[in-house]
PDB file with SEQRES, HELIX, SHEET and CRYST1 records, atoms N, CA, C and O in Angstrom:
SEQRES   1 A   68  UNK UNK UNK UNK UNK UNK UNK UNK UNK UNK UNK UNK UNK          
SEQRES   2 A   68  UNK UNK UNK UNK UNK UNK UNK UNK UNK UNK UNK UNK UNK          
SEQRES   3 A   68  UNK UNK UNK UNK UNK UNK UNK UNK UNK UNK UNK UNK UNK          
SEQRES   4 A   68  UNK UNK UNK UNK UNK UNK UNK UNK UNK UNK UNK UNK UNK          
SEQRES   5 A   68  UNK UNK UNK UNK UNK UNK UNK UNK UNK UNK UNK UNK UNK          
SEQRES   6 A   68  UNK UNK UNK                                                  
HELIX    1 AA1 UNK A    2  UNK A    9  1                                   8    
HELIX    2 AA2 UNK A   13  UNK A   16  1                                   4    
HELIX    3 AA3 UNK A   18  UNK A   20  5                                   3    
HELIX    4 AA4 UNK A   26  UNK A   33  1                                   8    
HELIX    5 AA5 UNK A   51  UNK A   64  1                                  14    
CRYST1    1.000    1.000    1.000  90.00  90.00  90.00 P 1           1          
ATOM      1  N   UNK A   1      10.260  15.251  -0.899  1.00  0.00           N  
ATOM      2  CA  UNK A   1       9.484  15.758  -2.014  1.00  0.00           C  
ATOM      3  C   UNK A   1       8.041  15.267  -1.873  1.00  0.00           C  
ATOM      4  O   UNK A   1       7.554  14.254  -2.375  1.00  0.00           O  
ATOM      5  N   UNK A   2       7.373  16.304  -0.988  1.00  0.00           N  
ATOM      6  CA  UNK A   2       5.827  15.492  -0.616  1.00  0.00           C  
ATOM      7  C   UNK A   2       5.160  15.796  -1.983  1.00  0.00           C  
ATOM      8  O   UNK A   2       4.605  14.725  -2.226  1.00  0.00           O  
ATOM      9  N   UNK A   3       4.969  16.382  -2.711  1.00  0.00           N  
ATOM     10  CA  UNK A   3       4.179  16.682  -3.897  1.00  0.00           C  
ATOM     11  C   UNK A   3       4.985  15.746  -5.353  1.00  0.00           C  
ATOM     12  O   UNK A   3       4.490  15.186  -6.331  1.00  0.00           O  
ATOM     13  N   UNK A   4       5.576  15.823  -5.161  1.00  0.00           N  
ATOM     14  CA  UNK A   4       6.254  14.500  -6.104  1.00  0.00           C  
ATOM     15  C   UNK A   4       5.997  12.591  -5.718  1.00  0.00           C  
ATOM     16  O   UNK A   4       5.792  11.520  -6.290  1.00  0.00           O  
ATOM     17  N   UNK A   5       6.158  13.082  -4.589  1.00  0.00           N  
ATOM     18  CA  UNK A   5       5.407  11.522  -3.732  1.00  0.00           C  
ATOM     19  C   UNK A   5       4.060  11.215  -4.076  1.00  0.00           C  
ATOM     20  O   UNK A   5       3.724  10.157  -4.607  1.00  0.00           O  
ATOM     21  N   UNK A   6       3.177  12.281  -3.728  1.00  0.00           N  
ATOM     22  CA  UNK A   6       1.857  12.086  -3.711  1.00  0.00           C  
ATOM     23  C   UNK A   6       1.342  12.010  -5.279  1.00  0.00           C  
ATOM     24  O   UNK A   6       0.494  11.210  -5.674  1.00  0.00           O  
ATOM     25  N   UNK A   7       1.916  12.851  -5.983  1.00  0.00           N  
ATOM     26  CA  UNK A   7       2.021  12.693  -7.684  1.00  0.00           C  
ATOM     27  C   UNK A   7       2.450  11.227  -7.912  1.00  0.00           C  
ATOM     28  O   UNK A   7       3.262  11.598  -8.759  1.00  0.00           O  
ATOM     29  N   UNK A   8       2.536  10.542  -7.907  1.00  0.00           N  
ATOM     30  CA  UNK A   8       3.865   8.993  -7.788  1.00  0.00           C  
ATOM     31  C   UNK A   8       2.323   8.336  -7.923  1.00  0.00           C  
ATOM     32  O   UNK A   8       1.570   7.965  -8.824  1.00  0.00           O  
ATOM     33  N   UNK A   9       2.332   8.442  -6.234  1.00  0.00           N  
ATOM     34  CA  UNK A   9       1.151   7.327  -5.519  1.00  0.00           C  
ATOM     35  C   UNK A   9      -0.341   7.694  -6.150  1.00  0.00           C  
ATOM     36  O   UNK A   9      -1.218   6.831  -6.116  1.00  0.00           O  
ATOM     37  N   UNK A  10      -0.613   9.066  -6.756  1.00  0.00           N  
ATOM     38  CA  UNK A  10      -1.673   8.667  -7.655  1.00  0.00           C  
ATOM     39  C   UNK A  10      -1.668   8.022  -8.946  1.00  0.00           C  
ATOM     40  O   UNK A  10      -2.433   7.240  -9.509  1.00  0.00           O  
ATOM     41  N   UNK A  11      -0.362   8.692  -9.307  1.00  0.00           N  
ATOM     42  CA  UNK A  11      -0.154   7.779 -10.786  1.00  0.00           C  
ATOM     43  C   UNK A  11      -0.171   6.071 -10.805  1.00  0.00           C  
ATOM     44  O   UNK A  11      -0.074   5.360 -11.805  1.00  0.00           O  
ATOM     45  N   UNK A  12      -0.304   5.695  -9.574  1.00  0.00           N  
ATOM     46  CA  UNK A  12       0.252   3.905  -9.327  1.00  0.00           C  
ATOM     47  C   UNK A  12      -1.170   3.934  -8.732  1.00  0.00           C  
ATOM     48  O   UNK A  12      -1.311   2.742  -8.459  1.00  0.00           O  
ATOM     49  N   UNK A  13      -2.480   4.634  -8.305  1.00  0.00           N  
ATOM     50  CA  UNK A  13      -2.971   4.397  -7.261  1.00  0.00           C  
ATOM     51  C   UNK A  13      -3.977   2.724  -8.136  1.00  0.00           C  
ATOM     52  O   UNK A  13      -4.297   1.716  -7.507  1.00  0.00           O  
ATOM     53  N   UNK A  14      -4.199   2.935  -9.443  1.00  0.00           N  
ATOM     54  CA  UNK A  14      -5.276   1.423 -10.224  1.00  0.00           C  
ATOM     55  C   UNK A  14      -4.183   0.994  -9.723  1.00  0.00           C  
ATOM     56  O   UNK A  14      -4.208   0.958  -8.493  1.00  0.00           O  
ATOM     57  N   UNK A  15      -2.760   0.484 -10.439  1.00  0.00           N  
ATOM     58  CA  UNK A  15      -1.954  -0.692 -10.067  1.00  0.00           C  
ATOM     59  C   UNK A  15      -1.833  -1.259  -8.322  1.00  0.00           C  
ATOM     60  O   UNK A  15      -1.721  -2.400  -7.874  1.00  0.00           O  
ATOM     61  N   UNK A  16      -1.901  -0.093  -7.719  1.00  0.00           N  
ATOM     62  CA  UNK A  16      -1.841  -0.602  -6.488  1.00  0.00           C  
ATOM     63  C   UNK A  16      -3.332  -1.417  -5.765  1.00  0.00           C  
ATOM     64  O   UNK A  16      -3.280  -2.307  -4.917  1.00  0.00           O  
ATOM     65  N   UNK A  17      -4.248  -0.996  -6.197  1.00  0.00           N  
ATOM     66  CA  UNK A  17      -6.048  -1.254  -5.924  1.00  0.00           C  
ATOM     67  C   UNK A  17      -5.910  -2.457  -6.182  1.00  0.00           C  
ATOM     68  O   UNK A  17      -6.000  -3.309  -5.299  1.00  0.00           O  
ATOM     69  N   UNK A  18      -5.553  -2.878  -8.016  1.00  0.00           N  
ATOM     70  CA  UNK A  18      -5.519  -4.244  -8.365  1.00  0.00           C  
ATOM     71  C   UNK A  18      -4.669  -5.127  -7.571  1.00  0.00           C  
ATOM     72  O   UNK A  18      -5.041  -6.277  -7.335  1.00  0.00           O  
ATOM     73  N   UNK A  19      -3.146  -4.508  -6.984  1.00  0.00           N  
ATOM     74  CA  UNK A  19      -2.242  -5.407  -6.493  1.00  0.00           C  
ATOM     75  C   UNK A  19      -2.706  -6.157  -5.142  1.00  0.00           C  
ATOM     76  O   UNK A  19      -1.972  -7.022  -4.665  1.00  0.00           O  
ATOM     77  N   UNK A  20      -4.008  -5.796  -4.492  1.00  0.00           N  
ATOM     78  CA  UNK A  20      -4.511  -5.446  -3.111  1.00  0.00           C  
ATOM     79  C   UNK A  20      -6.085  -6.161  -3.364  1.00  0.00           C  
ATOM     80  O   UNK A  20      -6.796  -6.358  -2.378  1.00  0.00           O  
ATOM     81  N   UNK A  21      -6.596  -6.549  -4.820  1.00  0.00           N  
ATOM     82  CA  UNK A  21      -7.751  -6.691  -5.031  1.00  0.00           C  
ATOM     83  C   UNK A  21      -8.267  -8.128  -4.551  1.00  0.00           C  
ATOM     84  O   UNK A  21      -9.373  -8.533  -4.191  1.00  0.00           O  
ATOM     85  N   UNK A  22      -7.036  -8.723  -4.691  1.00  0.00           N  
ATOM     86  CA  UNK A  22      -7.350 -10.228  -3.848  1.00  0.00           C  
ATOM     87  C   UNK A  22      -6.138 -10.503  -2.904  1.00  0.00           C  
ATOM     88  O   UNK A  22      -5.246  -9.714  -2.593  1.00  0.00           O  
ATOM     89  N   UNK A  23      -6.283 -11.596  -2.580  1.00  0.00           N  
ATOM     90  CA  UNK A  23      -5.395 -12.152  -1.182  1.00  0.00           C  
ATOM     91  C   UNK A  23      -4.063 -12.119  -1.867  1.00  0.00           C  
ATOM     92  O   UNK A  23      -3.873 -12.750  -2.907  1.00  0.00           O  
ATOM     93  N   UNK A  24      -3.007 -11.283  -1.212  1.00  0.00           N  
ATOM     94  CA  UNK A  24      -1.748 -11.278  -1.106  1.00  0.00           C  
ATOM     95  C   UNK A  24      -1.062 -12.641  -0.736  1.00  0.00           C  
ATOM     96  O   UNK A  24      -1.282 -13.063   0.399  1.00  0.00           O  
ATOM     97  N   UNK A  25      -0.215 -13.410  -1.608  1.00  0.00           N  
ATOM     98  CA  UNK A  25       0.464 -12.937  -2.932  1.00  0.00           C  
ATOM     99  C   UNK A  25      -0.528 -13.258  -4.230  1.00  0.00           C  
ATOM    100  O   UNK A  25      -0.007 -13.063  -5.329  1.00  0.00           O  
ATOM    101  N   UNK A  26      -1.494 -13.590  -4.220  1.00  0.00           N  
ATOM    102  CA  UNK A  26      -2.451 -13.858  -5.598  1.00  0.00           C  
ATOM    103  C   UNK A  26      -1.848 -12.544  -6.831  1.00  0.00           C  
ATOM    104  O   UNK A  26      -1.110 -12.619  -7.813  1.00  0.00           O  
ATOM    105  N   UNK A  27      -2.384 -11.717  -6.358  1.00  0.00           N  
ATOM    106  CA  UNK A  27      -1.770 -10.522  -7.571  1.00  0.00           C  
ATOM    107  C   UNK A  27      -0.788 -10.637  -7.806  1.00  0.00           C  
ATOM    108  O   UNK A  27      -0.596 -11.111  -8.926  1.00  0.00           O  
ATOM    109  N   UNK A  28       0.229 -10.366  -7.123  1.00  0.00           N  
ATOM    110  CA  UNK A  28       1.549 -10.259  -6.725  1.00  0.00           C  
ATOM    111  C   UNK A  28       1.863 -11.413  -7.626  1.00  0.00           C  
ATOM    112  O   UNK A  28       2.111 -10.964  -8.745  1.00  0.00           O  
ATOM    113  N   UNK A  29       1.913 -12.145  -7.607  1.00  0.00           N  
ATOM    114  CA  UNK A  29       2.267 -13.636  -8.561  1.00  0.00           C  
ATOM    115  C   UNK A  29       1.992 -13.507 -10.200  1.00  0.00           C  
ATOM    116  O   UNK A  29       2.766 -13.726 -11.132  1.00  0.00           O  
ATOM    117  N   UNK A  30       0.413 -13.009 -10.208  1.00  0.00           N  
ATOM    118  CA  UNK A  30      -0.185 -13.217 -11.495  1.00  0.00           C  
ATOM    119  C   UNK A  30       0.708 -12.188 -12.122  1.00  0.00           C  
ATOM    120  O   UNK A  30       1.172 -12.481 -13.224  1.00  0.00           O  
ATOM    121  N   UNK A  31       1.059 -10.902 -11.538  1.00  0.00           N  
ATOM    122  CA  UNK A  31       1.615  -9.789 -12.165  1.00  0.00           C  
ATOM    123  C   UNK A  31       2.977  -9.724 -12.425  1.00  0.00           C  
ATOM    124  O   UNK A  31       3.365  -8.849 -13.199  1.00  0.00           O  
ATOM    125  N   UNK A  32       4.130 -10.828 -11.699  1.00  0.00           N  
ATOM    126  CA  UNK A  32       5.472 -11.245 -11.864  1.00  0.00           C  
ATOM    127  C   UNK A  32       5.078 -12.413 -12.899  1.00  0.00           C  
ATOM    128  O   UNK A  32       5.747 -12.754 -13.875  1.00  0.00           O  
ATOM    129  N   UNK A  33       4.220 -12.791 -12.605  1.00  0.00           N  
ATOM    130  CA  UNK A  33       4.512 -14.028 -14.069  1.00  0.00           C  
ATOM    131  C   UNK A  33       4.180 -13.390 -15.328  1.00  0.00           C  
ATOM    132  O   UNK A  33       4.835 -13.775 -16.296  1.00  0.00           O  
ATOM    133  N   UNK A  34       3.362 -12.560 -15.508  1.00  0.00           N  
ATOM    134  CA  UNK A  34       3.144 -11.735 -16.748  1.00  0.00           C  
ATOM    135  C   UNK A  34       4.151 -11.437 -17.484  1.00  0.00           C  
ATOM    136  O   UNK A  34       4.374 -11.486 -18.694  1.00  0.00           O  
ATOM    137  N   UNK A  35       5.179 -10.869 -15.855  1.00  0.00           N  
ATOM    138  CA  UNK A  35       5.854 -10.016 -17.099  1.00  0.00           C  
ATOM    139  C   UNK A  35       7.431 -10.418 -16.997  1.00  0.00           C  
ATOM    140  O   UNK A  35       8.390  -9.657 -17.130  1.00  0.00           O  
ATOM    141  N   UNK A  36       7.449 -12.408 -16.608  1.00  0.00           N  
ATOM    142  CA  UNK A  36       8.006 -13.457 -17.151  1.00  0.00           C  
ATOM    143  C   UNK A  36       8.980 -13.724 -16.178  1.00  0.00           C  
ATOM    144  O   UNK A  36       9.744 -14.535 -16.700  1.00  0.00           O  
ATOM    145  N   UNK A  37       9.241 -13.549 -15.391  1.00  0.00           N  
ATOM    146  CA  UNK A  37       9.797 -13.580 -13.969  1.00  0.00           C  
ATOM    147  C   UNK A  37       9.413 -15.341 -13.352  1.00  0.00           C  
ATOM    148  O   UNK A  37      10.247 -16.171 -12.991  1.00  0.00           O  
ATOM    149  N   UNK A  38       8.379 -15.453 -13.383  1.00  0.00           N  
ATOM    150  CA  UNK A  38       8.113 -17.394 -12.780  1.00  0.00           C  
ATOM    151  C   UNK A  38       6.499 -17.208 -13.364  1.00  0.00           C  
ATOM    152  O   UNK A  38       5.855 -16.296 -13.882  1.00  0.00           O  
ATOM    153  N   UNK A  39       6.211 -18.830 -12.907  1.00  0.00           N  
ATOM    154  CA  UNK A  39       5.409 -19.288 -13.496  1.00  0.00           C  
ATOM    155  C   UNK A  39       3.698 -18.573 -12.277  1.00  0.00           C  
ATOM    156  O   UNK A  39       3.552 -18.213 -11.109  1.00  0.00           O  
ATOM    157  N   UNK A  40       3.069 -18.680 -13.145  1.00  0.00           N  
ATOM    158  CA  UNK A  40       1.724 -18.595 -11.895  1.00  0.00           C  
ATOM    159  C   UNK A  40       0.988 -19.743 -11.024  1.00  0.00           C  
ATOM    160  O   UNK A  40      -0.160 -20.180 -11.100  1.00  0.00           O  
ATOM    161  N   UNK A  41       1.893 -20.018 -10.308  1.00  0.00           N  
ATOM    162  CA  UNK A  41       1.436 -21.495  -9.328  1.00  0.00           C  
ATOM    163  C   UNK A  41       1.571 -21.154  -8.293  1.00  0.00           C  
ATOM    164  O   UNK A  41       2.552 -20.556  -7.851  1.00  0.00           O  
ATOM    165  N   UNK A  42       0.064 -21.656  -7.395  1.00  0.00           N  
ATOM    166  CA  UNK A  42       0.119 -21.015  -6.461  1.00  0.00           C  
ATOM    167  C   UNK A  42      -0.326 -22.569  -5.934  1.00  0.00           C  
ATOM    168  O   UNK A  42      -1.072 -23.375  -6.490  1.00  0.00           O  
ATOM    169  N   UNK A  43       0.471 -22.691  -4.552  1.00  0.00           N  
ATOM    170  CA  UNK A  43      -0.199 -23.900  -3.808  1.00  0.00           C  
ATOM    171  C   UNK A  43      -1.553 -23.544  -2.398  1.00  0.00           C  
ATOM    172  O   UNK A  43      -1.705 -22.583  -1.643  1.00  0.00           O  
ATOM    173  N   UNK A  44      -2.252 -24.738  -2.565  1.00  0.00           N  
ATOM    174  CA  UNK A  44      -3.280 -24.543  -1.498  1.00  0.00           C  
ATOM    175  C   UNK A  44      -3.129 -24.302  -0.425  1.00  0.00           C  
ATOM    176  O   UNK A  44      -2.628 -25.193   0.260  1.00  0.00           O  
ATOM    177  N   UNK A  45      -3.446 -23.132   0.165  1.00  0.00           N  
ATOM    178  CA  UNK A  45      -5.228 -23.034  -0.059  1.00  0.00           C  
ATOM    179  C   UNK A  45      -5.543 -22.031  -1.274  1.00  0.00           C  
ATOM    180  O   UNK A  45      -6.589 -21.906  -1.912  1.00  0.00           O  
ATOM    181  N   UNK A  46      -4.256 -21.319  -1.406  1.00  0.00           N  
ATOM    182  CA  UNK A  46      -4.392 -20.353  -2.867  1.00  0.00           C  
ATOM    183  C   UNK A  46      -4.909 -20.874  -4.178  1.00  0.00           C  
ATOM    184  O   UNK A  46      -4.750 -21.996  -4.658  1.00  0.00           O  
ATOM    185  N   UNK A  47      -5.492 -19.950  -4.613  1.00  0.00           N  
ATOM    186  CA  UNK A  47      -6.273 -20.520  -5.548  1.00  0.00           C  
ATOM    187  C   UNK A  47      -5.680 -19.302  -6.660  1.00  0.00           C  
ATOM    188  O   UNK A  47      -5.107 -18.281  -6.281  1.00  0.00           O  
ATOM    189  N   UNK A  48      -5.962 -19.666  -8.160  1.00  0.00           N  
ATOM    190  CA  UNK A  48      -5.179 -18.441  -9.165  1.00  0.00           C  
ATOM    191  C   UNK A  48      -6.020 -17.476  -9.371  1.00  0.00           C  
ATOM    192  O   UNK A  48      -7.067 -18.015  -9.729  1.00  0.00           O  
ATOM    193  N   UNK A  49      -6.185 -15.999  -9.336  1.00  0.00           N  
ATOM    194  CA  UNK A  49      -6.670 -14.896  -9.771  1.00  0.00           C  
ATOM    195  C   UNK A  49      -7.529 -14.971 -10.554  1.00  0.00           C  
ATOM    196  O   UNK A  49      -7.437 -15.468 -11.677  1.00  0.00           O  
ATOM    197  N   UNK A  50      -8.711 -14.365  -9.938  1.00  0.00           N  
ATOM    198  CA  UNK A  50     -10.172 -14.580 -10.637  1.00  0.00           C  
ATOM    199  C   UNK A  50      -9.756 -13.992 -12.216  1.00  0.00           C  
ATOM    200  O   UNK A  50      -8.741 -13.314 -12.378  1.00  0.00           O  
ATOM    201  N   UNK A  51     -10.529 -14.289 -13.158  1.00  0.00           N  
ATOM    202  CA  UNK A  51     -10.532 -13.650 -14.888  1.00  0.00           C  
ATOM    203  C   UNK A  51     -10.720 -12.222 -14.733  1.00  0.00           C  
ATOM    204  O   UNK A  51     -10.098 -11.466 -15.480  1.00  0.00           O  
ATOM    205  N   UNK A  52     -11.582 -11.718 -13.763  1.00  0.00           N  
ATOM    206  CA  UNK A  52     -12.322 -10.475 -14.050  1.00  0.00           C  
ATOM    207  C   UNK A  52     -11.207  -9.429 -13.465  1.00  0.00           C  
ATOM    208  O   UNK A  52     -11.017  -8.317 -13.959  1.00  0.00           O  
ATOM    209  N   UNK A  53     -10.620  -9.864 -12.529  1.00  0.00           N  
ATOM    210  CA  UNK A  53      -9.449  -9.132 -11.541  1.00  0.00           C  
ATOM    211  C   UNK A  53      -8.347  -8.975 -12.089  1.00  0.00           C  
ATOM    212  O   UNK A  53      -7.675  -7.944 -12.071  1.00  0.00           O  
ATOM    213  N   UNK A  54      -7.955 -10.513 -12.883  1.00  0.00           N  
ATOM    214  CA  UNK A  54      -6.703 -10.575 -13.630  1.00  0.00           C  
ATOM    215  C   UNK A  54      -6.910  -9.226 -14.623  1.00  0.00           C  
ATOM    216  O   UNK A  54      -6.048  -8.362 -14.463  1.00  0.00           O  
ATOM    217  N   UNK A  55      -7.823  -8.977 -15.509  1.00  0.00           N  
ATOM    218  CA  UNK A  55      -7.912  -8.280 -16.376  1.00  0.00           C  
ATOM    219  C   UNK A  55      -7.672  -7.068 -16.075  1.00  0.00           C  
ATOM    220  O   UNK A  55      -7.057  -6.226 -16.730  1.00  0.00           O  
ATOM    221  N   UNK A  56      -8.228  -6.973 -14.945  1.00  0.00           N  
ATOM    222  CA  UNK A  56      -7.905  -4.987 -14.445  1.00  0.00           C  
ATOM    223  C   UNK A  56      -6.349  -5.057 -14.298  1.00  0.00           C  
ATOM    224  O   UNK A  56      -5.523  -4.350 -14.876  1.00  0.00           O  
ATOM    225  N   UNK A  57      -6.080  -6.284 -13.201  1.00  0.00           N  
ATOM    226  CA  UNK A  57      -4.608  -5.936 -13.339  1.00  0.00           C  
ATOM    227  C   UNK A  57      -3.670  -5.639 -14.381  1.00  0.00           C  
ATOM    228  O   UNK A  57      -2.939  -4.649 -14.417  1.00  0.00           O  
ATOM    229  N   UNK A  58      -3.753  -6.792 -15.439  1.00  0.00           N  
ATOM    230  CA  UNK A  58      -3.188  -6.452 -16.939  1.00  0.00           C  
ATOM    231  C   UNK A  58      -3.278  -5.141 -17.432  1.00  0.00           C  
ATOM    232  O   UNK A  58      -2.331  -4.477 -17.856  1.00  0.00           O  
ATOM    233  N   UNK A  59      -4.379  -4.816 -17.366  1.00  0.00           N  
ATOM    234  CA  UNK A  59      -5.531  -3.338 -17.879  1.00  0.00           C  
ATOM    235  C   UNK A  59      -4.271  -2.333 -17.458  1.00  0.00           C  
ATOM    236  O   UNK A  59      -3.651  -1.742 -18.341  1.00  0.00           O  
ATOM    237  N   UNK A  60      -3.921  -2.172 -15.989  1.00  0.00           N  
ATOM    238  CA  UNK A  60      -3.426  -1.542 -15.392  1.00  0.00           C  
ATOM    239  C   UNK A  60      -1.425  -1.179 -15.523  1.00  0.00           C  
ATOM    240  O   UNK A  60      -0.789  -0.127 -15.588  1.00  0.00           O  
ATOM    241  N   UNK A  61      -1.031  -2.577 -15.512  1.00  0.00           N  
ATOM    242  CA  UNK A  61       0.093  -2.404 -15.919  1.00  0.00           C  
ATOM    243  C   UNK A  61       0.063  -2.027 -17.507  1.00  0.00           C  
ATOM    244  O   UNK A  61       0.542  -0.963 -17.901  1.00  0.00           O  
ATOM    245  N   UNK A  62      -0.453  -2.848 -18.273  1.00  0.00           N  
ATOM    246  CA  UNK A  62      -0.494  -1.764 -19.898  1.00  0.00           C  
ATOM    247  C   UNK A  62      -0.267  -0.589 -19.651  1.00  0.00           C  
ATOM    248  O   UNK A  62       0.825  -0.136 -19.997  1.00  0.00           O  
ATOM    249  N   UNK A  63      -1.130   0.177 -19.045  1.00  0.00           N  
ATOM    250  CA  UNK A  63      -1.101   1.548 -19.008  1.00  0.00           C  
ATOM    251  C   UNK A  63      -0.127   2.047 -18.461  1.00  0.00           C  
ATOM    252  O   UNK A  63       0.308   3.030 -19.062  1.00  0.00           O  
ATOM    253  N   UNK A  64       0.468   1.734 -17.438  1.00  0.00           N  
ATOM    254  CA  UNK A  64       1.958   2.385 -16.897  1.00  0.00           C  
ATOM    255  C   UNK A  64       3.116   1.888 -17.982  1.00  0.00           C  
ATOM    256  O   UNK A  64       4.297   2.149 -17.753  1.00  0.00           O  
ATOM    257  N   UNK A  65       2.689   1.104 -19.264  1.00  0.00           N  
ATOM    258  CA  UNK A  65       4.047   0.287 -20.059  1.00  0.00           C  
ATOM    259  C   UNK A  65       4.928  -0.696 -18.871  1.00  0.00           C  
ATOM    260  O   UNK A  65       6.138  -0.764 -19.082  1.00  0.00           O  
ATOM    261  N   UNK A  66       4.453  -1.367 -17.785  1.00  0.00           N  
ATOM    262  CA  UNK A  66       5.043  -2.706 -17.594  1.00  0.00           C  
ATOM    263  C   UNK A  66       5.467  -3.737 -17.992  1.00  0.00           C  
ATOM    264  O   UNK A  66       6.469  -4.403 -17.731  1.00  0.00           O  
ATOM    265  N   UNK A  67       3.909  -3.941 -19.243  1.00  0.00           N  
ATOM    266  CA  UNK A  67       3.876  -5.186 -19.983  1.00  0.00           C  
ATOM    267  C   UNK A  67       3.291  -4.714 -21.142  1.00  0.00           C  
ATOM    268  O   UNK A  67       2.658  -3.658 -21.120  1.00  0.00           O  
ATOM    269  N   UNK A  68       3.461  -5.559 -22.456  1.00  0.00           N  
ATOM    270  CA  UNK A  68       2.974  -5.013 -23.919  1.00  0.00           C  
ATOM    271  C   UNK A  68       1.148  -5.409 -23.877  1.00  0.00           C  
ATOM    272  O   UNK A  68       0.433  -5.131 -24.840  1.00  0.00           O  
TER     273      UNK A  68                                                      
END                                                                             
């Protein structure tokens, strides 16, 4: 179903930008702990998700209903 696929991957395309916006797992973490899965600790050299990034991400799952 290529037109159902490609429909998909635009509908996800912010969540995916944000998931990708910093160093993998940084997002990836901030966005499982949100939505209560583990805590957001990340050991060095990782450092936790800038404020401004975190926010799009949040921004982003809101909008798909991930998280309230």
């Amino acid at each position: 179903d290529f037109a159902g696929a490609a429909a998909l991957q635009c509908k996800l395309l912010g969540l995916i930008n944000a998931l990708f916006s910093e160093v993998n797992p940084i997002p990836v973490k901030a966005a499982v702990s949100k939505m209560g899965f583990c805590e957001d600790y990340l050991r060095l050299p990782l450092t936790p998700m800038e404020d401004k990034t975190r926010e799009v991400l949040y921004a982003e799952m809101r909008k798909l209903g991930i998280i309230e």
